[in-house]
C-alpha positions in Angstrom: -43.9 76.1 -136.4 -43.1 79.6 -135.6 -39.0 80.6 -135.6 -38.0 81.2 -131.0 -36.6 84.9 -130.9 -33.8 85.2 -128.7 -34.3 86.0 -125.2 -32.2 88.9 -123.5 -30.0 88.1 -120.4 -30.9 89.7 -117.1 -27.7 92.1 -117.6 -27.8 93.2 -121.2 -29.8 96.3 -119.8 -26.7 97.7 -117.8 -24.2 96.7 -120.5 -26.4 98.7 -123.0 -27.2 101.9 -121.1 -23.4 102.0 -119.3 -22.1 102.4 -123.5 -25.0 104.6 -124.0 -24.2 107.1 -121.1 -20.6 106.9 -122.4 -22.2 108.5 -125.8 -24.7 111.2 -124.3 -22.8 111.9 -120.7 -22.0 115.3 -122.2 -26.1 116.3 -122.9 -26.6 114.7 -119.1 -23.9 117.7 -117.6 -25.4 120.6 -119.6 -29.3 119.6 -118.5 -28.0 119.5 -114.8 -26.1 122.5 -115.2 -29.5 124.4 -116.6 -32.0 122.7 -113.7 -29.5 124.1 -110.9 -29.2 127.5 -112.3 -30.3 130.1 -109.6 -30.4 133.3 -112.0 -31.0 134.3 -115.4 -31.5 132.0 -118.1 -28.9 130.6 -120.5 -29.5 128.3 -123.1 -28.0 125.4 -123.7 -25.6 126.8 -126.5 -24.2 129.6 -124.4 -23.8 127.2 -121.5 -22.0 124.5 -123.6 -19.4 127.8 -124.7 -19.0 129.1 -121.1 -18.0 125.6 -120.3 -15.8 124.6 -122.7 -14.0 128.5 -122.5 -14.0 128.0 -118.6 -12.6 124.5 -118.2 -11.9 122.9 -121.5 -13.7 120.2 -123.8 -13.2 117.4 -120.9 -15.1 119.5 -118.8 -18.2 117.9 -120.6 -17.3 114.5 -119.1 -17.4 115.3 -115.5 -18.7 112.8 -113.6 -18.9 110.3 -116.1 -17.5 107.6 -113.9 -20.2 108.4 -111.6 -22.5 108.0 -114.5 -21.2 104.3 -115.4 -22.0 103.1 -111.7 -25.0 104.7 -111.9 -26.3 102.6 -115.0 -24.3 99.5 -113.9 -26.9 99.8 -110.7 -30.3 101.2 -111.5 -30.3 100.0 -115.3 -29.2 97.2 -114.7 -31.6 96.5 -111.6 -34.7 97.6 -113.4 -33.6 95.8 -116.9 -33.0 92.5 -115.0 -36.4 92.6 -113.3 -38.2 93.9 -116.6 -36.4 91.3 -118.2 -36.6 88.2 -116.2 -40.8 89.5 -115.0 -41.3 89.0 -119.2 -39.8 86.0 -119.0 -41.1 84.0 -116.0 -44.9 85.2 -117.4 -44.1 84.5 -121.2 -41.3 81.9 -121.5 -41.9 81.2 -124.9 -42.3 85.1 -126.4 -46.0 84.8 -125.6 -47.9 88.6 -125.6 -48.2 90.2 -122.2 -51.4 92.2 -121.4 -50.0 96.2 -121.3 -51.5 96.5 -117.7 -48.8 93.1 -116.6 -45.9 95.0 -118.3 -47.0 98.2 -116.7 -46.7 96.7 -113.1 -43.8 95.3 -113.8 -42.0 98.5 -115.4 -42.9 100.5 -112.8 -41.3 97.3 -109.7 -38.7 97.6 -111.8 -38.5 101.4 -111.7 -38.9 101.2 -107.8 -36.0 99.0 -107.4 -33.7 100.3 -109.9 -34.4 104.0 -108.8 -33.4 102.9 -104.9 -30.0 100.9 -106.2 -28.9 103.6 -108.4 -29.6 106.7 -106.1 -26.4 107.0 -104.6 -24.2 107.1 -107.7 -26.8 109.4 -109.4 -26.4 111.6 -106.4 -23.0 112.0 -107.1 -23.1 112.1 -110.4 -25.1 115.2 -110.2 -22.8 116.5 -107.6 -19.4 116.0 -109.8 -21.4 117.4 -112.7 -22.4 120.4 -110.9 -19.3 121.4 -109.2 -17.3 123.2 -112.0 -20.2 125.9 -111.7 -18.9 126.3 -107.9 -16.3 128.8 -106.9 -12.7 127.1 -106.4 -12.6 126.9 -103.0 -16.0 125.6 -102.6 -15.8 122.7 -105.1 -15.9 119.1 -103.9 -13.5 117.4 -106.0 -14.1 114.2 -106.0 -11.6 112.3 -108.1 -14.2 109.2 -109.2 -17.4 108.2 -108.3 -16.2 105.6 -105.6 -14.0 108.7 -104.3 -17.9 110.7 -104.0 -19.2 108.0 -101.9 -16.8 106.9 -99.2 -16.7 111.0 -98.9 -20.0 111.8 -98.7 -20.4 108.8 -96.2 -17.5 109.7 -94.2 -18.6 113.7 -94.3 -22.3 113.6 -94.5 -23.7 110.2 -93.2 -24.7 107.5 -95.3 -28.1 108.9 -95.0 -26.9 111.6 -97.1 -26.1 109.3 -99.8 -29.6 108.6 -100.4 -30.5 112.3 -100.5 -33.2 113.1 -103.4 -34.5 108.9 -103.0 -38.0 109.9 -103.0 -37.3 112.0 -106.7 -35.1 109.8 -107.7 -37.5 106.0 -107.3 -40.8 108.4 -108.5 -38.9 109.5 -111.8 -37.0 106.1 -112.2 -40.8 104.3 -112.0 -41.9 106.7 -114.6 -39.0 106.7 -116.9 -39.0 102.9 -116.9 -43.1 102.6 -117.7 -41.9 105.6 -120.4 -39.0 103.7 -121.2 -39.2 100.0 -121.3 -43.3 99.3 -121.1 -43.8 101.8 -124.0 -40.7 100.6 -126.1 -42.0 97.2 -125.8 -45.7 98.8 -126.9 -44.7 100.7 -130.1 -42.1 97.9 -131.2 -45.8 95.5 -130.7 -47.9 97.9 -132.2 -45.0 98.7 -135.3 -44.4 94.5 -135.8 -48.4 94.2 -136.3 -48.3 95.9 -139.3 -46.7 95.0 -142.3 -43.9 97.5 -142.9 -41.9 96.8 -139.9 -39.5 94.0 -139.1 -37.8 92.8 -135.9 -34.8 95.4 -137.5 -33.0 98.3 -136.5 -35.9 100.4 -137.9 -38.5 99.2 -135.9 -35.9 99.5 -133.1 -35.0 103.2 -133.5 -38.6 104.1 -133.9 -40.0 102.5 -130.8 -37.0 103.8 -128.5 -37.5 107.6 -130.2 -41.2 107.1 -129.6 -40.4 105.9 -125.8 -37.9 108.3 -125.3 -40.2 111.4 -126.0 -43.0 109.8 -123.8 -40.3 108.9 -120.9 -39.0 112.6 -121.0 -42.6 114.0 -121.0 -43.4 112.1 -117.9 -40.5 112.5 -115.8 -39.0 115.9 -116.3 -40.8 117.3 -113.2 -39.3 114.4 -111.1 -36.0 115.2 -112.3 -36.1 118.9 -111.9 -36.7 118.3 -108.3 -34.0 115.3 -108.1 -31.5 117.2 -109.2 -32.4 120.1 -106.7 -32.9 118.0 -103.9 -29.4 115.9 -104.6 -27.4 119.7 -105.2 -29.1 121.2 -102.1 -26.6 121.9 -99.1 -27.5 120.2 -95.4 -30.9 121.6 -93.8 -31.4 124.3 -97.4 -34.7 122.6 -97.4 -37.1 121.6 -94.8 -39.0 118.5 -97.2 -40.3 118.1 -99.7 -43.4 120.0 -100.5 -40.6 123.1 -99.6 -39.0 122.0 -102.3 -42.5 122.0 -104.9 -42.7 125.4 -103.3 -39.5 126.8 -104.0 -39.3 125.3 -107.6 -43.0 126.2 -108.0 -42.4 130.4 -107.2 -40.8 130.7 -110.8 -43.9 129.6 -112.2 -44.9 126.0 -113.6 -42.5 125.9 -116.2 -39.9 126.0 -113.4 -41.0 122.1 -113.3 -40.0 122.0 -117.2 -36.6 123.4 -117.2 -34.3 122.1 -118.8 -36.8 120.3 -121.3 -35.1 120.2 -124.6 -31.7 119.4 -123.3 -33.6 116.9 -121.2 -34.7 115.5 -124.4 -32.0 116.0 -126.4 -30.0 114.1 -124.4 -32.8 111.1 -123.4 -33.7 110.6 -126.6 -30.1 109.1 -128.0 -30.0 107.3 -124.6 -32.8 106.0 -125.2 -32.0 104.9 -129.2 -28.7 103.8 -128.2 -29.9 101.6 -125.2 -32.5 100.1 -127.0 -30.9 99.5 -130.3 -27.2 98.1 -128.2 -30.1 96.1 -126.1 -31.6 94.6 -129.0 -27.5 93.8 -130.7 -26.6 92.0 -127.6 -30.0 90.2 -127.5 -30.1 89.0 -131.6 -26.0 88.3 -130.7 -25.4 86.9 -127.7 -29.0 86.0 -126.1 -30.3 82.5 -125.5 -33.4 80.6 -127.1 -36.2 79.4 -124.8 -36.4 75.7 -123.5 
């Protein structure tokens, strides 16, 4: 008889990715601050220096309350259908074709992406605004603070500004993310130098991470846009491809290494806190 593994609970996903923003929040700020930059081009070392110079160290944390509600929502969402979609097809650990897992990554994505959108919006708002002049900086004091203003200021339309980005790039990121984590760790556990370890977990969630960033970095570029963009600045969204797309198609790509830089330790830290919780606390199938 072969030994159960343990089976995650639906909300280990938010628990892991909420302490991995808390670790990578700073990488998240510097690869807005470089996708909303109108002229020039600074790199992420000079940017990190003009940021710290301008507004000190905890300058690199803004927004990271914002941040937490946005994992608590979206990663939480598309971990607990992922998770409980395994689950109800496989109750006893059984293999899932990669096209099932796919399909349900990318539900998952859907419905994670549309939670999550308005604290992401204002994440990228609260992250974004020590670039503004004084007098034209939002302020809010916490994400909760962001959202009753926008609502109150905006609508609660504009809340959900930058959905379409945002659900595309959350559908790819959680194929990238969770289907293809779940296919390395598979492919890694076939052979016979890998065990269900911290190993195999750090390898699959660099290998996913690298694949997620690949496929969703266009997405994001225009998320981030869209979400910054002042009332009526742009008509849709094909504007929006066109604007982005007049610097040239690497315009799409900008912000790449910090992109990955910082989504590849979220990733590895999600993954291997998911995995801890799940060997720790999770439960054995009936």
């Amino acid at each position: 008889m072969t030994e159960k593994k343990m089976m995650a609970r639906w909300y280990f996903g938010g628990l892991a990715s909420a302490g991995a923003a808390c670790c990578t929040h700073p990488l998240d700020l510097l690869k807005v601050h470089l996708q909303t930059q109108q002229d020039g081009n600074i790199g992420v070392v000079k940017q990190t220096l003009k940021i710290v110079k301008g507004e000190g160290i905890l300058a690199l944390y803004n927004g990271l309350s914002a941040s937490l509600v946005r994992q608590l929502t979206y990663s939480t969402t598309r971990f607990a259908i992922y998770e409980v979609s395994k689950q109800s097809v496989a109750p006893n650990g059984e293999a899932i074709p990669f096209q099932k897992r796919l399909l349900m990554a990318a539900v998952a994505g859907g419905c994670g992406g549309l939670v999550g959108t308005p604290g992401d919006m204002v994440n990228v708002r609260m992250q974004n605004d020590i670039k503004l002049p004084k007098e034209a900086r939002r302020n809010y004091k916490h994400a909760i603070d962001g959202m009753a203003r926008v609502a109150r200021e905006e609508g609660v339309a504009k809340l959900f500004s930058g959905v379409d980005w945002a659900t595309g790039r959350a559908i790819l990121m959680t194929i990238g993310q969770l289907c293809f984590y779940d296919q390395v760790k598979l492919t890694l556990l076939a052979t016979p130098y890998f065990t269900d370890g911290i190993v195999t977990h750090f390898t699959s969630s660099l290998a996913a991470g690298a694949i997620a960033t690949t496929m969703t970095q266009p997405l994001d570029v225009l998320k981030t846009r869209s979400m910054n963009a002042k009332p009526g600045e742009f008509k849709g969204s094909l504007d929006l491809i066109r604007y982005t797309a007049k610097n040239g198609p690497l315009a799409f790509y900008k912000g790449y290494i910090p992109a990955f830089v910082r989504l590849g330790p979220q990733t590895i830290l999600t993954f291997i806190f998911f995995e801890q919780l799940r060997m720790n606390f999770g439960f054995l199938p009936q």
